[in-house]
N, C-alpha and C positions, 0 to 999 in steps of 0.2 A: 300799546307801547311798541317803539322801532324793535325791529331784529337787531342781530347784533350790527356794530358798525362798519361799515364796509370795509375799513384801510384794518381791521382784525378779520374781517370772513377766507381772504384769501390765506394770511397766516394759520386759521385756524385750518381748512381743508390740507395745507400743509403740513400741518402737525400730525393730522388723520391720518393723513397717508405715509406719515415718519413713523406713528406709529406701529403700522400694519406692519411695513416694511419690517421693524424693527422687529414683533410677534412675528415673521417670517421665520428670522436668522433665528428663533428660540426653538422654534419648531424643527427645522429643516435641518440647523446645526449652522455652523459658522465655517467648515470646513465644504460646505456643498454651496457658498456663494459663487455666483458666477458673475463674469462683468459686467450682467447688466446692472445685480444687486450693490455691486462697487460703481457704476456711476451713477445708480440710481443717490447713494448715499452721498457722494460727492455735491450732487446737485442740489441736494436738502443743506446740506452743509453752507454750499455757496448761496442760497438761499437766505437760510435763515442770519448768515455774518451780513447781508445786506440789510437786513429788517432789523439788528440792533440784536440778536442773540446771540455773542459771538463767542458765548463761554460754551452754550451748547454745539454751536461750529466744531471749536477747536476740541469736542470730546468726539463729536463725529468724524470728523478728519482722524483722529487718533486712532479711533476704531477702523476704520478705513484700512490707512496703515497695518496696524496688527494683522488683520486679514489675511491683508498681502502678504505680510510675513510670516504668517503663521502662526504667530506669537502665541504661548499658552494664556497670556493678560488678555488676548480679547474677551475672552469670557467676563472679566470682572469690566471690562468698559462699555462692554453690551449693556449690564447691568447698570454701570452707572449712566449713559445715553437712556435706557429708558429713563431714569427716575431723573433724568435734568428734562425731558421731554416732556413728563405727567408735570413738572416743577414751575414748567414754562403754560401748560397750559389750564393750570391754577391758577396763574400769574394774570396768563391773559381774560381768562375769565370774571376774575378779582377785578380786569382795569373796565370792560366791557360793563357790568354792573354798578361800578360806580358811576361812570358816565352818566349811565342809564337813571341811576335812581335822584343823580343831579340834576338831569333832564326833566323829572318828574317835578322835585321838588319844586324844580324853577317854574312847570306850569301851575301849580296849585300857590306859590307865591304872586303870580302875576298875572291869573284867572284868565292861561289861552291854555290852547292847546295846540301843539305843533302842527301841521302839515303837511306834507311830503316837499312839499321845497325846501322844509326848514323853517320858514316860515310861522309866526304863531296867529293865527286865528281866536278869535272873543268865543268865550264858551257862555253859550245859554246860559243864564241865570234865570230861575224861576220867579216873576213878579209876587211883589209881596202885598199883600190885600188886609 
């Protein structure tokens, strides 16, 4: 069976490294961000509002924010960034699988089996005697 599909591989190594980023600021503290961890976060943001997540954008920008200002709420929007983050990548996991096992389905309904063009190829059937 395919790996996951490509137009989610780049989203998901995104997400990865949204999350580290994110286990950073838990670790480190939210007061020892430095600019690169604010543009690093901006860019996940602008990011992810191109790819169609732009609820979890707009909690990342918020967070952002707060930072900057030192807000005592960044703590609870840290918290909510991860869990739209782990939320997102259930989601995407969730759509990845379906794909996939629609994929399947449709070869055991119509006895090929795909090939890397996409393509489906006739699956050997065993002669009957």
């Amino acid at each position: 069976m395919a790996t996951a599909l490509p137009e989610y591989d780049e989203l998901r190594i995104h997400i990865e490294r949204l999350r580290a980023l994110l286990e950073n600021f838990v670790v480190r503290g939210l007061r020892a961000c430095g600019e690169d961890e604010l543009s690093q976060l901006r860019s996940f943001a602008e990011h992810l509002d191109q790819s169609g997540a732009a609820h979890l954008a707009s909690v990342l920008a918020e967070l952002r924010g707060q930072i900057e200002r030192d807000e005592s709420a960044s703590a609870k929007t840290l918290l909510e960034a991860q869990t739209n983050v782990r939320l997102l990548e259930r989601l995407l996991t969730l759509r990845v699988v379906k794909e996939q096992y629609a994929a399947a389905i449709a070869v055991v309904e119509d006895g090929h089996s795909p090939n890397e063009t996409g393509e489906a190829d006739e699956i050997d059937e065993p002669d009957e005697e």
